[in-house]
C-alpha positions, 0 to 999 in steps of 0.5 A: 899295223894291218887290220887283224893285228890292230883288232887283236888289240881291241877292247869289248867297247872299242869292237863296238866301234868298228861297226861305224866303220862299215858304212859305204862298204858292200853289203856282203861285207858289212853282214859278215863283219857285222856277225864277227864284231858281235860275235867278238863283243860277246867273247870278249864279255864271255872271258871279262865275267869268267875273269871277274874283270875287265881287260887291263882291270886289277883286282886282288879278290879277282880268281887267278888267269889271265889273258893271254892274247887270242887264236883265229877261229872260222865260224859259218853265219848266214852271210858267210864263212867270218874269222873271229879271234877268240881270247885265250885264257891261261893260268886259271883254277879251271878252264875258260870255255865258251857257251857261244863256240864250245871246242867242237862246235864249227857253226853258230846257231845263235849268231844265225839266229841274232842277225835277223832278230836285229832287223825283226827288232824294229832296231830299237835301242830296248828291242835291239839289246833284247835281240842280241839277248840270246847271243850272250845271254846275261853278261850284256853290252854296254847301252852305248855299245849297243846304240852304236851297233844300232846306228850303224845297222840304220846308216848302211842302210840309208846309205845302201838306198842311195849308192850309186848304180852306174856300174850296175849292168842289169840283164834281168829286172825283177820288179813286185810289192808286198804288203806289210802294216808299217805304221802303231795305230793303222790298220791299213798296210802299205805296200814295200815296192822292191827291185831285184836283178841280175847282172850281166854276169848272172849274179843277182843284186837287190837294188831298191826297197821303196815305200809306195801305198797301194802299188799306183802307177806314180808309186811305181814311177817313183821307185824307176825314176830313183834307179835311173837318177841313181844311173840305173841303166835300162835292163834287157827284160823286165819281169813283173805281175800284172799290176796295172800301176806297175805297167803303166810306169814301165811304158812310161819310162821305159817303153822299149824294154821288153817285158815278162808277165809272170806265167805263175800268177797268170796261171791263177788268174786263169784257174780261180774262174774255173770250177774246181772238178775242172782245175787240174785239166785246165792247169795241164793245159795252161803248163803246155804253154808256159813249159813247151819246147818252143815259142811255136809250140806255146803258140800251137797250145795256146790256140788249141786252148782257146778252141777247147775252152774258149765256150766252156769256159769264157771268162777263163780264156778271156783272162788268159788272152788279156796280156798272154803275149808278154806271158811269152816273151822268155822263149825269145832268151835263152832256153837255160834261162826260161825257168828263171825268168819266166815267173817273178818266183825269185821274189815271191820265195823270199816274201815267203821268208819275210811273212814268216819274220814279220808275222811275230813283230806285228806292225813295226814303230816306223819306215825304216824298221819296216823297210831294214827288215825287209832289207835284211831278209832279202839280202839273207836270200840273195847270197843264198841265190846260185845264179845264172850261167852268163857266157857269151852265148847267153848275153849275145841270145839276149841281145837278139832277143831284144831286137827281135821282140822290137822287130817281130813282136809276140803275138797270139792271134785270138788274144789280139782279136779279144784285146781289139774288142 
């Protein structure tokens, strides 16, 4: 019997089960047959309180109807187009419709809504019925049903921390932190350190959420030694802020890989030592760096802002000196690239996300409540993501450019002079 004809045959309590099934699975696979095993649990309470009875129930006082096997419906979810079979109801008084999926209905808002909610819950078993609330509303799981969903989210997440990436061939490593109150009764936040990439063949992976205080060089040492014991192999770029903890991990364990300082927080740093009247002319110069034709050209405007700005505005232009060659190494990729990987915006987007999520949970009861939600949401992004064109004119461009960066290093000739001071 395959697989969609033994589920045909499920009970409500026995779709429950399916979700231990997932573990082990990708992840894309275990958000959509997650969404579809709730979704099947519902319509399957939906049809039991329109029947006054459970499948296989007798009752002489139940109203007429009966099941009558089930029809396969297409329904969009955050992570995916899901099939899901709907039971069909015949010889009723009036009829069996569902609130979940009324007839002209393609998408369901409520199964949108209810995925996150079983991060943001903190995957409680009381807060994680309450989220499932708005799916089906008064008829319910039973609580062993829902302790089982629970467990399962908790376990693939566990198991999706420690899978093996030896078949992972990351091109571009995308590494930042973010800030979240983790723990009832500390007002201190910690920061969740998160590792990102992209593949080989341009698509983009999340590869690691991690726990680690205050960003320290051994948090961030902690997070790069789990991907190379996990058989992480060593990225072609590495895109970053200019977290000092996070660069000195980086030259530790991976010395001759190059590195991309994000040009958008570099632009920051710059303007917030410059008076407000002046901003928006400094911000045109800094963008004919960080957005010029060419390497040559960044270089021409980054000597030219010196000349301009180097009295005006000395501490300014010493900010940007410090670290501006690695502000450049994404003009050695290739060009289709650049806007991608010039800026750690592919992260700093989807924190955006998170804050909005788990501004309404406040702090979370432990770790993994906290590291699952930001899990949850950044996976939501990820299969969002376009990525990138990789043909092999891009992959042999990246190749070079590693060998070039070793060879023939950037360099800004005021900035060194200022990095030797």
């Amino acid at each position: 019997m395959d697989y969609s004809t033994r589920r045909n045959d499920l009970t409500s309590e026995e779709l429950g089960f399916e979700l231990e099934e997932l573990f082990g699975q990708p992840l894309e696979f275990f958000a959509r047959e997650g969404a579809r095993v709730l979704l099947e649990v519902a319509l399957e309470e939906e049809v039991s309180e329109f029947l006054e009875r459970g499948r296989y129930e007798r009752r002489a006082d139940a109203p007429s109807g009966y099941r009558n096997g089930k029809k396969n419906r297409k329904v969009q979810c955050g992570s995916g187009e899901v099939e899901v079979r709907r039971p069909k109801v015949t010889g009723a008084e009036r009829e069996f419709y569902s609130r979940l999926l009324q007839r002209w209905q393609r998408k369901s808002d409520a199964l949108l809504e209810v995925i996150p909610l079983l991060y943001v819950e903190g995957l409680s078993t009381r807060d994680f019925k309450r989220a499932l609330k708005p799916l089906w509303g008064k008829s319910g799981l039973s609580r062993s049903s829902i302790s089982r969903a629970n467990q399962a989210l908790k376990e693939s997440f566990e198991k999706w921390r420690r899978r093996d990436l030896s078949g992972e061939e990351i091109v571009y490593l995308f590494l930042d932190g973010y800030y979240l109150g983790v723990r009832m009764g500390v007002r201190e936040k910690e920061g969740l350190l998160l590792a990102h990439g992209v593949r080989r063949d341009g698509s983009r992976v999340l590869l690691a959420v991690h726990l680690g205080g205050r960003e320290s060089t051994e948090s961030w040492k902690g997070v790069l030694d789990d991907l190379t014991e996990r058989g992480l192999k060593a990225p072609r770029l590495v895109i970053t802020d200019g977290n000092p903890g996070l660069i000195r991990a980086l030259k530790d364990i991976w010395p001759d890989v190059p590195r991309q300082r994000c040009t958008v927080h570099k632009t920051r740093n710059v303007l917030a030592r410059v008076p407000r009247k002046h901003r928006e002319q400094v911000k045109r110069a800094l963008n004919k760096i960080f957005h010029a034709a060419s390497l040559e050209d960044a270089l021409r405007a980054a000597n030219e802002f010196e000349r301009k700005y180097g009295k005006l505005f000395p501490t300014a232009t010493e900010v940007l000196g410090k670290g501006l060659s690695d502000c450049l190494t994404f003009y050695r990729y290739p060009e289709r690239h650049w806007k991608r990987i010039r800026t750690s915006n592919v992260l700093e987007r989807a924190f955006r996300e998170v804050r909005r999520r788990t501004d309404v949970v406040g702090r979370f009861p432990d770790e993994m409540s906290a590291m699952a939600v930001v899990f949850g949401v950044l996976e939501e992004d990820r299969l969002k993501w376009r990525g990138l064109r990789m043909a092999d004119e891009e992959n042999e461009r990246i190749e070079a450019a590693v060998i070039h960066l070793r060879m023939e290093p950037i360099v800004v000739e005021w900035a060194e002079l200022l990095k030797a001071a």
